[in-house]
Structures are given as C-alpha cells and as structure tokens.
MARDOPA-850140 format. One record per atom (N, C-alpha, C): atom name; residue in three letters; y, x, z; residue number from 0. Coordinates in steps of 0.1 Angstrom, whole numbers, plus 2048, in hexadecimal, padded with zeros to 3 digits. Example, Ala and Ser with C-alpha at 12.3 -4.5 7.8 and 13.67 -1.06 7.14 Angstrom:
# MARDOPA-850140
(N, ALA, (7C7, 884, 84E), 0)
(CA, ALA, (7D3, 87B, 84E), 0)
(C, ALA, (7DF, 884, 84E), 0)
(N, SER, (7EA, 880, 847), 1)
(CA, SER, (7F5, 889, 847), 1)
(C, SER, (800, 881, 84F), 1)
# end
This chain:
# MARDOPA-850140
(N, UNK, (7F4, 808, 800), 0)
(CA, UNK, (800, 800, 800), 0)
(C, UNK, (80C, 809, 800), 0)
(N, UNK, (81A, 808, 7F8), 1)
(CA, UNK, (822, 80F, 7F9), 1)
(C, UNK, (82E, 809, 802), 1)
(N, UNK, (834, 811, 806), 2)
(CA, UNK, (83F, 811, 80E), 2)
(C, UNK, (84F, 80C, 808), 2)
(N, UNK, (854, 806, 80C), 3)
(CA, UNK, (865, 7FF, 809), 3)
(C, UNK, (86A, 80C, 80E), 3)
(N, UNK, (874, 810, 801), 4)
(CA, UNK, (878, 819, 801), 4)
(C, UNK, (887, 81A, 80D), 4)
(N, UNK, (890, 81D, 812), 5)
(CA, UNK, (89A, 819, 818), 5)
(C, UNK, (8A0, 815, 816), 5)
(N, UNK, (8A6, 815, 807), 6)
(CA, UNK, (8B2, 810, 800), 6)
(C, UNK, (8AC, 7FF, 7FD), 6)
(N, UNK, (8A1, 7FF, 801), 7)
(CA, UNK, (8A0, 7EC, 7FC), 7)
(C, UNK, (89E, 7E9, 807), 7)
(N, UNK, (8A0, 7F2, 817), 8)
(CA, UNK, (8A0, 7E4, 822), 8)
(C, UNK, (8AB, 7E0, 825), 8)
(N, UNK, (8AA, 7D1, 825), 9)
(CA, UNK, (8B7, 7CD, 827), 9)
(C, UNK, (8BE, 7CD, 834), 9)
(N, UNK, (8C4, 7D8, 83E), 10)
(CA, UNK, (8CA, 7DA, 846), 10)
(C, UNK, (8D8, 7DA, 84B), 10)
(N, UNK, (8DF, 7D2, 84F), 11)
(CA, UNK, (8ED, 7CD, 853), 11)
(C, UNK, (8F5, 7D9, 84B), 11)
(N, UNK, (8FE, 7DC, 846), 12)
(CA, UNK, (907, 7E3, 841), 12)
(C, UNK, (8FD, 7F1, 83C), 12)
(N, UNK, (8F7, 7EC, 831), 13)
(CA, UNK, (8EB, 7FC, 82A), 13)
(C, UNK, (8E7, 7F9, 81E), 13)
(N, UNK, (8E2, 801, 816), 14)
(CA, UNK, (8E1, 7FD, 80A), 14)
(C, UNK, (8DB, 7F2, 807), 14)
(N, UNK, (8D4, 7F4, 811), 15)
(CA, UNK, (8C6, 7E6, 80C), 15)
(C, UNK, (8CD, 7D9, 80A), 15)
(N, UNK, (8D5, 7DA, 818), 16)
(CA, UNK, (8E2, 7CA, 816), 16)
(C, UNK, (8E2, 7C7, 807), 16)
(N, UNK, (8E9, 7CF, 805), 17)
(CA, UNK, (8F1, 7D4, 7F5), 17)
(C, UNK, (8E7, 7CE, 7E8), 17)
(N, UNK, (8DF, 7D4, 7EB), 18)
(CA, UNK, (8D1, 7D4, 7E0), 18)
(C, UNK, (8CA, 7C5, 7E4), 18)
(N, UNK, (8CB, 7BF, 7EE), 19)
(CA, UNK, (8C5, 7B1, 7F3), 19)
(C, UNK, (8CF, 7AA, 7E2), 19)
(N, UNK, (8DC, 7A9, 7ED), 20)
(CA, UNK, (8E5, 7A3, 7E6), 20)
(C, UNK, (8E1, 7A3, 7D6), 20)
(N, UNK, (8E4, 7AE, 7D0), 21)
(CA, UNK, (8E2, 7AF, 7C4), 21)
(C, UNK, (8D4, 7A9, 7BE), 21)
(N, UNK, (8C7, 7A8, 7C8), 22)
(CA, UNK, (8BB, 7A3, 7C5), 22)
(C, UNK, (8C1, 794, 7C3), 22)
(N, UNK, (8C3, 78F, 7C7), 23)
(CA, UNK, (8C6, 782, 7CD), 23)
(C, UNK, (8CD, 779, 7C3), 23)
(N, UNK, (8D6, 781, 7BC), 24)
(CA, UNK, (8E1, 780, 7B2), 24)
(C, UNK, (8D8, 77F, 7A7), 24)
(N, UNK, (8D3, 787, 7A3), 25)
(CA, UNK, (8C7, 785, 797), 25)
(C, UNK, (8BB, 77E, 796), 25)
(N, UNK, (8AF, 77C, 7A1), 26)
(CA, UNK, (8AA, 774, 7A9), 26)
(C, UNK, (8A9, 769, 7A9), 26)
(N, UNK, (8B8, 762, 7AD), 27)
(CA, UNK, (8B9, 756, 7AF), 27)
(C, UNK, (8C7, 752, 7AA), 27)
(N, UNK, (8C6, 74F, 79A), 28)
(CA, UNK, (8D3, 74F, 797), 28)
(C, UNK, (8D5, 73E, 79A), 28)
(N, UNK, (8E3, 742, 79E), 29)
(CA, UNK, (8EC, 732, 79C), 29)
(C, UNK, (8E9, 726, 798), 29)
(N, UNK, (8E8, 72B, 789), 30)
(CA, UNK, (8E7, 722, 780), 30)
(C, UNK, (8DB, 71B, 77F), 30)
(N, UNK, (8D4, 723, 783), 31)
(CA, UNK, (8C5, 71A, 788), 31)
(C, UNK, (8C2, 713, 78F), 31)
(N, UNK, (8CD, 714, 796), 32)
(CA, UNK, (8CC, 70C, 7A9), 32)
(C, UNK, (8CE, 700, 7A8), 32)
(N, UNK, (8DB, 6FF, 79E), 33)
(CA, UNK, (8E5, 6F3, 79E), 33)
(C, UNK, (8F0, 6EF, 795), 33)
(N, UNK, (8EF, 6E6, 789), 34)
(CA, UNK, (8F7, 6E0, 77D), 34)
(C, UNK, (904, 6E5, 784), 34)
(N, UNK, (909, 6E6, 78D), 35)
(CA, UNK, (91A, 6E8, 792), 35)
(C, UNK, (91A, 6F6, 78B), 35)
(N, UNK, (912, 700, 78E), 36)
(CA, UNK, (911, 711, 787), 36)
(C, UNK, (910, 70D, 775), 36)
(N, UNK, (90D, 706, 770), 37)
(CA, UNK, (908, 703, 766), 37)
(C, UNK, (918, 700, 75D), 37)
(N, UNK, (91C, 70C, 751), 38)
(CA, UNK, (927, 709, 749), 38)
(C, UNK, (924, 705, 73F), 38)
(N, UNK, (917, 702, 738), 39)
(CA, UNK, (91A, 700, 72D), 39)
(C, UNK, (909, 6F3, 72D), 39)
(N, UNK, (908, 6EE, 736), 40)
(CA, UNK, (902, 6E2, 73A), 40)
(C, UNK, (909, 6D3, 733), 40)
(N, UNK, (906, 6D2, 726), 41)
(CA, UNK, (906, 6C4, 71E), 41)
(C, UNK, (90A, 6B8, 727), 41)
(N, UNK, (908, 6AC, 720), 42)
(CA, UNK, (90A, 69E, 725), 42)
(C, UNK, (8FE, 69D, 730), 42)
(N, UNK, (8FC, 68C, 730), 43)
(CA, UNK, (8F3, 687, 739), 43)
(C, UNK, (8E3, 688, 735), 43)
(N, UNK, (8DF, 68B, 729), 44)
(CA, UNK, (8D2, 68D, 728), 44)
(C, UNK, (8D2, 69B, 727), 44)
(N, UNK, (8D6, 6A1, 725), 45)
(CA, UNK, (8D5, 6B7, 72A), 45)
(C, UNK, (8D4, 6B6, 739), 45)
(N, UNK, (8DD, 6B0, 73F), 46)
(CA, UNK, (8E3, 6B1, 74E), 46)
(C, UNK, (8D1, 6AC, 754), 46)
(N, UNK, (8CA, 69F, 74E), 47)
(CA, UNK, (8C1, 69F, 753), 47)
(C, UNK, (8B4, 6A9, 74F), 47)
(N, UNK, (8B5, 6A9, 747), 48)
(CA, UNK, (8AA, 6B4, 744), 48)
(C, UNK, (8A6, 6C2, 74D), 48)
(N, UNK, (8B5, 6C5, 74E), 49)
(CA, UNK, (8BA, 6CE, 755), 49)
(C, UNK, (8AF, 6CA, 766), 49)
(N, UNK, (8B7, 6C1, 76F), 50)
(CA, UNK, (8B2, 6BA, 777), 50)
(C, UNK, (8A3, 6B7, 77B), 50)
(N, UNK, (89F, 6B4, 771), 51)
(CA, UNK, (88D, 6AE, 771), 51)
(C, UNK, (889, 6BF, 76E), 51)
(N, UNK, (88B, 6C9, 768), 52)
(CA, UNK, (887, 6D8, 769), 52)
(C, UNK, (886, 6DD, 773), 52)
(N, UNK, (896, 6DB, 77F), 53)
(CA, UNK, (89A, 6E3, 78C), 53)
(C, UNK, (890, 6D9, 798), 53)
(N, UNK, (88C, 6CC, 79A), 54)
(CA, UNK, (884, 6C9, 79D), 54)
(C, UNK, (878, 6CA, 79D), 54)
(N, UNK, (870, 6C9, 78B), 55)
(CA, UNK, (861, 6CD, 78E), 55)
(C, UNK, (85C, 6DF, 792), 55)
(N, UNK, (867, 6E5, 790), 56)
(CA, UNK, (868, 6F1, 795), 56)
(C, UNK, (869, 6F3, 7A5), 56)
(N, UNK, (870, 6EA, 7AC), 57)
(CA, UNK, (874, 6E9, 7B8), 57)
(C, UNK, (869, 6E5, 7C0), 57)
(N, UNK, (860, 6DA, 7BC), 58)
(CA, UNK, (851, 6D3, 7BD), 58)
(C, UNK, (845, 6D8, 7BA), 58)
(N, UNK, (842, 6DD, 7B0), 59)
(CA, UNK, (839, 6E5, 7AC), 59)
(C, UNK, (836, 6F3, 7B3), 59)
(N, UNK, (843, 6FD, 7AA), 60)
(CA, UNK, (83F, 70A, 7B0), 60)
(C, UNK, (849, 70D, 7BC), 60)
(N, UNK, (850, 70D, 7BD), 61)
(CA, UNK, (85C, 712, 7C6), 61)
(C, UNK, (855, 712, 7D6), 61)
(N, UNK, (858, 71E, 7DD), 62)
(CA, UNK, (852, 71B, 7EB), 62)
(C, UNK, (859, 729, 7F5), 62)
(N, UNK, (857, 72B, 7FE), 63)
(CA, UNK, (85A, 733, 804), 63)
(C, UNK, (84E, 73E, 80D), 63)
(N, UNK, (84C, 74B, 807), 64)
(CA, UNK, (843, 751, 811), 64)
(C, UNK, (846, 753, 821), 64)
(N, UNK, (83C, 75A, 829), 65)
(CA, UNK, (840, 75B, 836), 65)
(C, UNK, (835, 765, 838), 65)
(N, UNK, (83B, 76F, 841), 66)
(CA, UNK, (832, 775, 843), 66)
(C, UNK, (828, 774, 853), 66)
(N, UNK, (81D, 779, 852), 67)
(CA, UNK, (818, 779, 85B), 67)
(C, UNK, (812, 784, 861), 67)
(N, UNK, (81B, 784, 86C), 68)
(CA, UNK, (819, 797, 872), 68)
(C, UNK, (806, 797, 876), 68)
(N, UNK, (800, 790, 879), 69)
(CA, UNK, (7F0, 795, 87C), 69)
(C, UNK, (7EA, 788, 876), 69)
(N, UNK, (7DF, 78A, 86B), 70)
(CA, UNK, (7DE, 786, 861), 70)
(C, UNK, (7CD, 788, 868), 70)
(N, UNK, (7CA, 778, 86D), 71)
(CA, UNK, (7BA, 77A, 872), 71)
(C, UNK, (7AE, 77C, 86A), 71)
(N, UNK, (7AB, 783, 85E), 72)
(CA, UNK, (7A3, 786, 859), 72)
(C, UNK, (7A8, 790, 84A), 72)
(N, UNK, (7A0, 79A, 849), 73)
(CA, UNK, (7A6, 7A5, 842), 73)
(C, UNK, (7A4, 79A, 834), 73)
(N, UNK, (7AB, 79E, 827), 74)
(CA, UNK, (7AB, 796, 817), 74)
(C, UNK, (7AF, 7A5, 812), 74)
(N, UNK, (7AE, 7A0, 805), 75)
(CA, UNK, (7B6, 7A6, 7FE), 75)
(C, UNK, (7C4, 7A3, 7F8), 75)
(N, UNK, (7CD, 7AD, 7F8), 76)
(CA, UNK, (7DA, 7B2, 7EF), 76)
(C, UNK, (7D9, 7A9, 7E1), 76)
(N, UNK, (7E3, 79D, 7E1), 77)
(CA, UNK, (7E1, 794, 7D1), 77)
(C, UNK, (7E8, 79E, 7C8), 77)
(N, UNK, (7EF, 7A8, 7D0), 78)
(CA, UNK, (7F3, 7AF, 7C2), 78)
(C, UNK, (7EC, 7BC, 7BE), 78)
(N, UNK, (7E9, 7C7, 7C5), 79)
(CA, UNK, (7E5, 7D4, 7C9), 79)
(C, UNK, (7D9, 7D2, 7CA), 79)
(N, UNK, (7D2, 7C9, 7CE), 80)
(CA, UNK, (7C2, 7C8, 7D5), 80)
(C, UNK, (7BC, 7D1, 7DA), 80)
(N, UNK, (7C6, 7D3, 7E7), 81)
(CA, UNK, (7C8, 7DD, 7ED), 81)
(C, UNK, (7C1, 7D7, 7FC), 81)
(N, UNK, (7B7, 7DA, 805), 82)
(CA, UNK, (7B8, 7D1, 811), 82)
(C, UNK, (7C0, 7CF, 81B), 82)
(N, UNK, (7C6, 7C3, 81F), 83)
(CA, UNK, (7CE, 7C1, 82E), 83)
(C, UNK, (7C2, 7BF, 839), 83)
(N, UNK, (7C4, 7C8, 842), 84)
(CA, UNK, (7B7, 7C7, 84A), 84)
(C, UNK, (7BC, 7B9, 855), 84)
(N, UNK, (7B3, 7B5, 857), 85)
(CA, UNK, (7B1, 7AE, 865), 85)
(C, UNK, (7C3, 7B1, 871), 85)
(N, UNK, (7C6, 7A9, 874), 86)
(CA, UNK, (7D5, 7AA, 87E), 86)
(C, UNK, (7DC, 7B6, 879), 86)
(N, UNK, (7DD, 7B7, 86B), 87)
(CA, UNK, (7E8, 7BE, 85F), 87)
(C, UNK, (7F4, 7B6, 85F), 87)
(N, UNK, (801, 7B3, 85B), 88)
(CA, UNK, (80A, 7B1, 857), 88)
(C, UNK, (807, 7A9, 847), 88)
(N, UNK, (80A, 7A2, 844), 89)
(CA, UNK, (806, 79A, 833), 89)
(C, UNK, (814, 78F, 830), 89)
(N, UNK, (81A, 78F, 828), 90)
(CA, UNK, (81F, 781, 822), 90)
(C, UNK, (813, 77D, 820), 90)
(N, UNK, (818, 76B, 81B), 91)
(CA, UNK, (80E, 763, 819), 91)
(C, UNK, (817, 758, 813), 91)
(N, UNK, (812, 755, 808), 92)
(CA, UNK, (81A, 74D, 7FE), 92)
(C, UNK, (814, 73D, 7FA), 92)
(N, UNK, (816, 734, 809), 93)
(CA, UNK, (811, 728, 80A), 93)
(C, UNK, (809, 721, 7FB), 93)
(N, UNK, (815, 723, 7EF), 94)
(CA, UNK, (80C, 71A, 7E5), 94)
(C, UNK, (801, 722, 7DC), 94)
(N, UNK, (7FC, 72B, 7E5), 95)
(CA, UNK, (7F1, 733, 7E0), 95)
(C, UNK, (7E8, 735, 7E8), 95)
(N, UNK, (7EA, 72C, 7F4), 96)
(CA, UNK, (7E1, 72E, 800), 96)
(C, UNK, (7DE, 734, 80E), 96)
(N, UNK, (7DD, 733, 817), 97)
(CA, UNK, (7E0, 739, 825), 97)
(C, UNK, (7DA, 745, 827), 97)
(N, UNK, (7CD, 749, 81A), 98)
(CA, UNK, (7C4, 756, 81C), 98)
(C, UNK, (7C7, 75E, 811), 98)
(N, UNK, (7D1, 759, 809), 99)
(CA, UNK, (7D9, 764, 7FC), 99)
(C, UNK, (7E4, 76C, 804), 99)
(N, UNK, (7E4, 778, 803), 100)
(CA, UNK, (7F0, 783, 80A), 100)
(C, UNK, (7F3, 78B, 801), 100)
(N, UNK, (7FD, 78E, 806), 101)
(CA, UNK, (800, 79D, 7FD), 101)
(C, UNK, (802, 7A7, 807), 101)
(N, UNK, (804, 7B3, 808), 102)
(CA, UNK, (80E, 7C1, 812), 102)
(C, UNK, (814, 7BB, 810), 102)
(N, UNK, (820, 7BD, 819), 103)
(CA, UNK, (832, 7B9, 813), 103)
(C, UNK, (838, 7BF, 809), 103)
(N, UNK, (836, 7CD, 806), 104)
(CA, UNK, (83D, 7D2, 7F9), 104)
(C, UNK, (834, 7CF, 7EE), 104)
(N, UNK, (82B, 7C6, 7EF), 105)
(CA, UNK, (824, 7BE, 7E2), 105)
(C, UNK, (827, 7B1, 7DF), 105)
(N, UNK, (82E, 7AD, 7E6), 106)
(CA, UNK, (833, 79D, 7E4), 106)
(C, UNK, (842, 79F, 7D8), 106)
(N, UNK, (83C, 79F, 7CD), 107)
(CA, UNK, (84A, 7A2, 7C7), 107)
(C, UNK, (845, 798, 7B8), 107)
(N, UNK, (851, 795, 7B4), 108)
(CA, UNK, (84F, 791, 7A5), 108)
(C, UNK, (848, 796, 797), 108)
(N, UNK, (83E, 78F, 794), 109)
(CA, UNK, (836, 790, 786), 109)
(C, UNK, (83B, 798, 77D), 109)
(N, UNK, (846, 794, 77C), 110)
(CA, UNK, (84F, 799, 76E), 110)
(C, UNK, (859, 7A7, 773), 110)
(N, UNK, (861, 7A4, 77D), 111)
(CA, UNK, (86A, 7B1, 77E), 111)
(C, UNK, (862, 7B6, 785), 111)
(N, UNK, (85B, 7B7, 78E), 112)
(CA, UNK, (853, 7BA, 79E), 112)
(C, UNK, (85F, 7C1, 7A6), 112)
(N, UNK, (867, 7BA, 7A7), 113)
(CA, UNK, (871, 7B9, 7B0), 113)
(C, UNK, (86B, 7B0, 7BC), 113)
(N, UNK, (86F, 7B9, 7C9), 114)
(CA, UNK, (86D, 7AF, 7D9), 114)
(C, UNK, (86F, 79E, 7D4), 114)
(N, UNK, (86C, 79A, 7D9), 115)
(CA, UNK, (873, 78A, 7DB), 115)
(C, UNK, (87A, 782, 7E4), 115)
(N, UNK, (888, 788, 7DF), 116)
(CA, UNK, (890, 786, 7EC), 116)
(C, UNK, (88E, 77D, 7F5), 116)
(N, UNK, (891, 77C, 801), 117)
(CA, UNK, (88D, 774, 80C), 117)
(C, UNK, (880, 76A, 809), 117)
(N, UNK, (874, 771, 808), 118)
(CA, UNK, (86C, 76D, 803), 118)
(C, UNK, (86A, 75F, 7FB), 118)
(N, UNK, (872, 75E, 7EF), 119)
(CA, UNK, (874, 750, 7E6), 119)
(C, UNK, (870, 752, 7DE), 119)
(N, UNK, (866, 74E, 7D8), 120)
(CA, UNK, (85A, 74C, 7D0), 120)
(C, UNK, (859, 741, 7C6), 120)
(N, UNK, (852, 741, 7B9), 121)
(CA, UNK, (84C, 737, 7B3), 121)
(C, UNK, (841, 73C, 7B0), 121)
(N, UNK, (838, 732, 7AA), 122)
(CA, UNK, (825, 734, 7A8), 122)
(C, UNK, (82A, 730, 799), 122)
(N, UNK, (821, 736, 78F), 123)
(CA, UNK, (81C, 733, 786), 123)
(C, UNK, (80C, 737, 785), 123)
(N, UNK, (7FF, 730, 780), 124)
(CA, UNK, (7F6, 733, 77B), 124)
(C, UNK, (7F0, 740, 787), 124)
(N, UNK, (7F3, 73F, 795), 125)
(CA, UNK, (7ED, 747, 79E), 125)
(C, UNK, (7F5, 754, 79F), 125)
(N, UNK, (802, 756, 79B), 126)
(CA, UNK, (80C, 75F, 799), 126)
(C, UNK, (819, 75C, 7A2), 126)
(N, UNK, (81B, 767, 7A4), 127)
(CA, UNK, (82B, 764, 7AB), 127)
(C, UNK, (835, 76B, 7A3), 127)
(N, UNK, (841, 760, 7A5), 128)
(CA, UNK, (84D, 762, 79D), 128)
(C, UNK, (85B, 765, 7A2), 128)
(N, UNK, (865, 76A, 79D), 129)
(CA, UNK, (86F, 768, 7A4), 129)
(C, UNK, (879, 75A, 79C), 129)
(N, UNK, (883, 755, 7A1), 130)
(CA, UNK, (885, 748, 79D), 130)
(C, UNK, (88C, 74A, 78A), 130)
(N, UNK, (893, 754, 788), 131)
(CA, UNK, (897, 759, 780), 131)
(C, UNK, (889, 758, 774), 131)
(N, UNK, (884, 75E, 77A), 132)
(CA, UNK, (876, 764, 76F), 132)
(C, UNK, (86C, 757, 770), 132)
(N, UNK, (86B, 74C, 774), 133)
(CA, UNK, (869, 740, 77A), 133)
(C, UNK, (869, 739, 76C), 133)
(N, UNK, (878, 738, 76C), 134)
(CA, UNK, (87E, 731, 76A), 134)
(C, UNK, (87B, 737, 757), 134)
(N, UNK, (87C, 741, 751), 135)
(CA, UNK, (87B, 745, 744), 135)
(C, UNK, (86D, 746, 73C), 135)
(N, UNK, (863, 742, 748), 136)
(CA, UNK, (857, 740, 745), 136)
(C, UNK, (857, 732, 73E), 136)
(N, UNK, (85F, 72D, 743), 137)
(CA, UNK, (85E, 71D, 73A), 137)
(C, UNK, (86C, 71C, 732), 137)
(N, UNK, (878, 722, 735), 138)
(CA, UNK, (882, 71D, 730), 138)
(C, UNK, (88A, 72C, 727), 138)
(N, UNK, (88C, 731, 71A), 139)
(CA, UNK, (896, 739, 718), 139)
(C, UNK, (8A5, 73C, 721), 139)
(N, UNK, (8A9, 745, 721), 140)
(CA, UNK, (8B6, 745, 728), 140)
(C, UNK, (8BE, 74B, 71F), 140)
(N, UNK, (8CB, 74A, 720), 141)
(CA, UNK, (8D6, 74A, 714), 141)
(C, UNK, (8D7, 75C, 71A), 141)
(N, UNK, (8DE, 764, 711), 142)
(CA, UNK, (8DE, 770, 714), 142)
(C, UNK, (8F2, 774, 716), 142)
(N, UNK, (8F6, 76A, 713), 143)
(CA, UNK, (908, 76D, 714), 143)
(C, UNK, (908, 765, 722), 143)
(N, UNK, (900, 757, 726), 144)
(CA, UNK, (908, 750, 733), 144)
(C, UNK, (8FB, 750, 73B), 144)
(N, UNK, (8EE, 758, 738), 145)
(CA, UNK, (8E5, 75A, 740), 145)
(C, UNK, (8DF, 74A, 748), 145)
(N, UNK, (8E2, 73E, 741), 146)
(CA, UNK, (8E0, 730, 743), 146)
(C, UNK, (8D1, 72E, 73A), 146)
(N, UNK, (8C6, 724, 744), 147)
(CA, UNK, (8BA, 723, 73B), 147)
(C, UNK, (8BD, 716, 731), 147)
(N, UNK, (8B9, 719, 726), 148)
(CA, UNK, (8BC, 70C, 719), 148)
(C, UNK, (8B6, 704, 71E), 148)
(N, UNK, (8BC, 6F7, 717), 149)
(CA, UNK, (8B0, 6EE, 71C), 149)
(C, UNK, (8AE, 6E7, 70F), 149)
# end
C-alpha cells in the first residue's frame, strides 16, 4: 500500500489545504451540482433534462464513503488487491457493499486516480468515480464552459 505524500494531506494552512481545494474545484464542479452554475442551460425541456440526469445520478450512484478504522475481517484492496488485514484502517464505499474496502490512498477515481475528495463518490459497473468523471461517462462536456451537453 502506498503512502499520501504530504503535500496531499489536507492540513489547516499546508499545502494539502491548497491541493484539497483545488481537488474539489475539478472533482466536483458547480455546474454539475446545480442549473444556477449552469450558463448556457436552454429553456424548460434542457433545464429538465438537465434535472432528471442530476437526480438519477444523485439516486443511483452518488454516495459518500466512510472510513472504518478496524475493519473486522481481513478483504481485499478493490483497487491494489493488496490485503487490509483484520482491525486495519479501510474506506468502505456503502453502494458496493460493507465488505468492499480499499487502503485510503486507493480510494481514488477510475479515470484521473485522484483521492476523492471528502470521500464523494459515484459507482458505475463496480467502479468508482469522481463526480466530474461521473458525469462524462454518460454525458460529453463542452471544452470552452466545461458544462455537460445535454
């Protein structure tokens, strides 16, 4: 299992703050969150489309990990397949199940394998996502307003 380097812990006034932020920013952009971020979001049938996307996304995959400092039976690493032994340290990513873990510096997204900031997560197909990368698995994103088409 590899180690979090310093500059990505996020510690009150340290780089990692910094680098959180900036995760966060990319991660979980705006315009994904909520039609108000949304500038170039059409009439009433875009606006819903829009809506029933940020929804079945919100229902489906969207969830939050948590970790669990002593982890009563050793598994394996969903990313590394690496073992977490028995009262190890593991995230655990509810819509994949209470006996799927990762190390903590393996809980990171499919596509960039970036951390996932404050452990926020989507599932696709037994995979974890970041909301960004989520989100372009089903939808193109414009490359001038970084907004998903619909």
């Amino acid at each position: 299992m590899a180690q979090l380097p310093n500059h990505v812990v996020p510690r009150t006034n340290s780089a990692g703050e910094k680098y959180r932020e900036k995760q966060l920013v990319m991660q979980l952009p705006r315009q994904d969150l909520s039609p108000a971020y949304c500038r170039h979001l059409g009439g009433a049938p875009e606006r819903k489309v829009y809506e029933e996307f940020v929804n079945a996304r919100n229902e489906i995959a969207l969830d939050i990990g948590y970790v669990n400092p002593n982890i009563p039976n050793s598994i394996e690493c969903h990313k590394c397949r690496g073992i977490l032994e028995r009262n190890e340290m593991a995230v655990i990513a509810p819509k994949l199940g209470e006996s799927t873990g990762w190390h903590p510096p393996c809980f990171a997204c499919n596509v960039c394998d970036q951390l996932l900031v404050d452990l926020t997560y989507c599932v696709k197909e037994g995979q974890v996502y970041c909301e960004r990368h989520y989100a372009e698995l089903h939808k193109p994103r414009c490359s001038a307003c970084d907004e998903v088409s619909l």
